[in-house]
BANUKE-935634 format. One record per residue (C-alpha): residue number from 0; x, y, z. Coordinates in steps of 0.2 Angstrom, whole numbers, plus 5000, padded with zeros to 4 digits. Layout:
N
<NUM,<X,Y,Z>>
...
//
This chain:
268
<0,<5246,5615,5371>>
<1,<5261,5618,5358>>
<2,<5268,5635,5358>>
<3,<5279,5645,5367>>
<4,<5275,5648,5386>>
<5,<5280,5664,5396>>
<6,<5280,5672,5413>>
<7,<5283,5691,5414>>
<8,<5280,5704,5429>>
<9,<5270,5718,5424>>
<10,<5270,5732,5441>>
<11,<5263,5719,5455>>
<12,<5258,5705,5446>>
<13,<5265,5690,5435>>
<14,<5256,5687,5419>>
<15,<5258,5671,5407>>
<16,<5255,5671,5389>>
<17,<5260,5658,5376>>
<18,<5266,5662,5356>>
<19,<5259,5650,5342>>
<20,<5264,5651,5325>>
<21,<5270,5664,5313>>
<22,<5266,5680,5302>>
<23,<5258,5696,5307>>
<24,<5254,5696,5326>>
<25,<5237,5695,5331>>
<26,<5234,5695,5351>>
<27,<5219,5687,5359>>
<28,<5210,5690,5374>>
<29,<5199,5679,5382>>
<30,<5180,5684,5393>>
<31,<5180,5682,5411>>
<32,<5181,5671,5421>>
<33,<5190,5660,5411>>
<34,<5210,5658,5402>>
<35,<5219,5660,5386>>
<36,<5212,5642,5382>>
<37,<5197,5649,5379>>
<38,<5204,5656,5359>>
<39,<5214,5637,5357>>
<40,<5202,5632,5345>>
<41,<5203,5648,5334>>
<42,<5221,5652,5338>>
<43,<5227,5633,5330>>
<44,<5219,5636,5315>>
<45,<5223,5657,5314>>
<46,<5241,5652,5319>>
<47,<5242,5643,5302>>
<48,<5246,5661,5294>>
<49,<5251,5673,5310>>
<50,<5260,5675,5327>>
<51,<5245,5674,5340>>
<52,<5249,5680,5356>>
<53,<5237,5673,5368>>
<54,<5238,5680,5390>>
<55,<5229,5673,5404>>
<56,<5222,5690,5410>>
<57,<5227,5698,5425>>
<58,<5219,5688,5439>>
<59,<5213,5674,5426>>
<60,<5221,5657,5423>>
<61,<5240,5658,5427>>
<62,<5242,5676,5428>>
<63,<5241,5684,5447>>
<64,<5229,5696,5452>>
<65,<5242,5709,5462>>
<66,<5235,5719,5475>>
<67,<5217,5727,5475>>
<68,<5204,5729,5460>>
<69,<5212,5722,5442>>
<70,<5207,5738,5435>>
<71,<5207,5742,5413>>
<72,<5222,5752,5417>>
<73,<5231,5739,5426>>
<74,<5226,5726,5411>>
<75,<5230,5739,5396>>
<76,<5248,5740,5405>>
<77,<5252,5721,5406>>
<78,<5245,5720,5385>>
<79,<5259,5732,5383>>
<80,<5271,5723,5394>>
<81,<5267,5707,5384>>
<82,<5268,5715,5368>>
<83,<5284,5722,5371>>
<84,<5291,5705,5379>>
<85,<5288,5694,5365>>
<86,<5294,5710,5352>>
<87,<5280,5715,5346>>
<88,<5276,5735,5341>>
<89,<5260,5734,5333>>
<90,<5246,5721,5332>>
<91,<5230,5716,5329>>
<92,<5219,5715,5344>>
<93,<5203,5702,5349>>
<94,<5195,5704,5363>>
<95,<5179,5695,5372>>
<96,<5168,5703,5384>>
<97,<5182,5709,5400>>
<98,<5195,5707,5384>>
<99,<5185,5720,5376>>
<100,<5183,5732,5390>>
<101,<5203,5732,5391>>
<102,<5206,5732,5374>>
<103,<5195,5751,5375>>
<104,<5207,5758,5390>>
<105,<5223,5749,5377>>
<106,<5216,5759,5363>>
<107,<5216,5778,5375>>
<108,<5233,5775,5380>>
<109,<5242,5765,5367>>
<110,<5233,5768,5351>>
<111,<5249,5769,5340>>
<112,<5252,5749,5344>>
<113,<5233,5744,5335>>
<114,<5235,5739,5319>>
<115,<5215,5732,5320>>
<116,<5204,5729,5334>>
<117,<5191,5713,5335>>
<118,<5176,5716,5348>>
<119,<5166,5703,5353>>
<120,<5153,5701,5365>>
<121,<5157,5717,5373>>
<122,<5149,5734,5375>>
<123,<5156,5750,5378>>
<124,<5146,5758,5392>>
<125,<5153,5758,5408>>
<126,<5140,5750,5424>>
<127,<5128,5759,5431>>
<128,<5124,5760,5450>>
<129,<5112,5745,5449>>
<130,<5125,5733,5438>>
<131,<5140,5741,5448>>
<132,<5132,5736,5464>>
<133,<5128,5721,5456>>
<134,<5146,5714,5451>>
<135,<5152,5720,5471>>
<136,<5138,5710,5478>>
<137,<5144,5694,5467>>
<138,<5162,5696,5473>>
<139,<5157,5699,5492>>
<140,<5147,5683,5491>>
<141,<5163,5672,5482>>
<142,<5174,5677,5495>>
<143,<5160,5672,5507>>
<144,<5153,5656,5500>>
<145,<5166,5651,5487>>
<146,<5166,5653,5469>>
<147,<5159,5635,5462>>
<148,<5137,5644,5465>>
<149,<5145,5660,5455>>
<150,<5151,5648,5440>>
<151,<5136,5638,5441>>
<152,<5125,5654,5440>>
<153,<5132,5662,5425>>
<154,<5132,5647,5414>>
<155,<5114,5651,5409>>
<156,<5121,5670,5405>>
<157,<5137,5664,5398>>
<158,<5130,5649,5387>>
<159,<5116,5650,5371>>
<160,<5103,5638,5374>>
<161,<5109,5631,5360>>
<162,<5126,5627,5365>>
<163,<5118,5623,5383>>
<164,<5107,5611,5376>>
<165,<5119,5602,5361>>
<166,<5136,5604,5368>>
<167,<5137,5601,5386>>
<168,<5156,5597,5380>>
<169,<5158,5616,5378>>
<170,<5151,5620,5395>>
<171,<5160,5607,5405>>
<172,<5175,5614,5396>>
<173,<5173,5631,5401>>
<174,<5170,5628,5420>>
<175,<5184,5617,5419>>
<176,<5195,5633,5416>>
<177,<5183,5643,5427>>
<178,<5187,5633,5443>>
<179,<5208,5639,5440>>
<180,<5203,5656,5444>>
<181,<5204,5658,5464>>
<182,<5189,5665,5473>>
<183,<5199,5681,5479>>
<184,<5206,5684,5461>>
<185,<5186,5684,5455>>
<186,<5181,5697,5468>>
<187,<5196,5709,5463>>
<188,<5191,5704,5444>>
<189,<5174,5711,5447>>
<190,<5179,5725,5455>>
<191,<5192,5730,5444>>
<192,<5176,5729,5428>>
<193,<5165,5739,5443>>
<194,<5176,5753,5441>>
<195,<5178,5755,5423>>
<196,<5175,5769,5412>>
<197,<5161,5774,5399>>
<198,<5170,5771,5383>>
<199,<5155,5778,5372>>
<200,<5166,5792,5367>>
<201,<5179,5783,5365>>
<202,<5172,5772,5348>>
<203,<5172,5790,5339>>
<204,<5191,5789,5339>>
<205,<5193,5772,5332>>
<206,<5202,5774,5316>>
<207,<5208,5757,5313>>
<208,<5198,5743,5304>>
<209,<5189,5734,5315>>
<210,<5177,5720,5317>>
<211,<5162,5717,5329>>
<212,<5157,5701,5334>>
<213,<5143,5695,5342>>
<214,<5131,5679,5344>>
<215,<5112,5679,5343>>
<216,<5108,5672,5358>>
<217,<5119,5683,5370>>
<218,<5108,5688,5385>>
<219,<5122,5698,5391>>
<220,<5128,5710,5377>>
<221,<5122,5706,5360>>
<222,<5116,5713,5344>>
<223,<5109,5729,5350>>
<224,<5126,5733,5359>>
<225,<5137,5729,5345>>
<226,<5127,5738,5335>>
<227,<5127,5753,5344>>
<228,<5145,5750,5343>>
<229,<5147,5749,5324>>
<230,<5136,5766,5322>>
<231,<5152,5773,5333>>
<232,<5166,5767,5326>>
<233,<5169,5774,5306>>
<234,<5173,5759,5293>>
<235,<5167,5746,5306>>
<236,<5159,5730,5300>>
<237,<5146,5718,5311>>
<238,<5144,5700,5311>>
<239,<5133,5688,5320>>
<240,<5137,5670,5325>>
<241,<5121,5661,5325>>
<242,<5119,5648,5337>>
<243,<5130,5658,5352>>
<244,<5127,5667,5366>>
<245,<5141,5677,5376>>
<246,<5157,5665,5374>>
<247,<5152,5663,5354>>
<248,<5171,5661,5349>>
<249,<5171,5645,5361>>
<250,<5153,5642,5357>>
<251,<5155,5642,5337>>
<252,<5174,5641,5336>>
<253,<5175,5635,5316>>
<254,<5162,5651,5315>>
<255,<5172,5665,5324>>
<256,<5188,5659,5313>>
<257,<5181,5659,5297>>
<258,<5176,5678,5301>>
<259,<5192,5681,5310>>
<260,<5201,5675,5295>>
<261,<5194,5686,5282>>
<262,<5195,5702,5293>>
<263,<5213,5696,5296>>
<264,<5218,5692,5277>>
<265,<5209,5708,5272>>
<266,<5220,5717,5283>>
<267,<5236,5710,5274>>
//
């Protein structure tokens, strides 16, 4: 991919990220269990007018896992790490599902670096017992039976019909960056989102613009959760991707950046 590639150590792991472009940074955070080549599509074009700043999550991709769960804290703390690596004070941040999740624990503990937050296919309660138990389950049975069954089961959850049905392109493309995560960096990624907080409360304190992004055929966050999440969060605005389920910037990717570019621009 053009850009610039790095490698940084942020507490007990090494994170990769790569710079594209110029202007006003904008950092992009990719779903599990997938990599920072998930946002390509949108980053070329968005990287036409601003820095983009794209990581492979802890535990995703190139970026190690470290020891134990990959908890929100541990993931807000390598975005600062990165941030501050590549120069940057304040920035626009996107995130998708997991992305989203750390871009809530980012926002409690490093607020005055957010210049405008993007949440996409993400909700903002925390699990309960059942869906806690749930994601422990899936990352005792990865370890046990390997991580190619996992993949193959969320691609239903993951994908719109839609997109399942018309781009097998897209699907294919998306395990193919699945199957670079290791089965033990999947079971501390699930445990890590097992143990995160309710950020319910949190939306009440976002005071930047923010966008909320969604498709309409996510089984696995979808309308209802973003729009709980606009009701939250002042000034917020809503916008559904028709044609996309969960992964709707990879989905719909000429979509997500035309609505990306106008929250962006309107920003300037």
């Amino acid at each position: 991919m053009a850009g610039i590639s790095q490698r940084i150590k942020s507490g007990d792991a090494e994170i990769a990220y790569w710079l594209l472009g110029d202007g006003p940074p904008v950092v992009l955070l990719h779903p599990f269990p997938v990599n920072h080549e998930f946002w390509l599509p949108v980053a070329e074009a968005l990287a036409l007018r601003y820095r983009v700043i794209l990581l492979d999550l802890r535990g995703h991709g190139e970026s190690g896992a470290g020891d134990g769960p990959a908890t929100m804290e541990k993931h807000a703390a390598d975005i600062a790490c990165v941030m501050d690596d590549a120069g940057i004070g304040r920035a626009a941040l996107i995130g998708v599902s997991i992305g989203g999740y750390a871009l809530f624990e980012f926002w409690r503990r490093h607020r005055a670096r957010v210049s405008a937050l993007g949440l996409c296919n993400t909700k903002a309660s925390g699990d309960g017992a059942e869906a806690r138990a749930a994601r422990l389950q899936a990352a005792n049975d990865v370890l046990e039976r390997g991580a190619e069954p996992f993949f193959e089961a969320m691609i239903p959850k993951l994908f719109g019909k839609t997109t399942r049905e018309a781009r097998p392109d897209l699907v294919d493309g998306a395990l193919r960056m699945m199957r670079m995560t290791s089965a033990e960096n999947i079971a501390q990624v699930q445990s890590g989102m097992a143990e995160r907080p309710d950020s319910i409360d949190t939306l009440k304190t976002i005071n930047v613009p923010t966008v909320l992004i969604t498709g309409d055929e996510d089984a696995m966050t979808g309308v209802n959760e973003a729009e709980l999440m606009r009701r939250h969060i002042s000034n917020s605005q809503l916008r559904v991707i028709p044609k996309a389920g969960h992964y709707s910037p990879w989905e719909q990717s000429a979509e997500a950046t035309r609505i990306l570019r106008q929250f962006l621009d309107g920003l300037r």
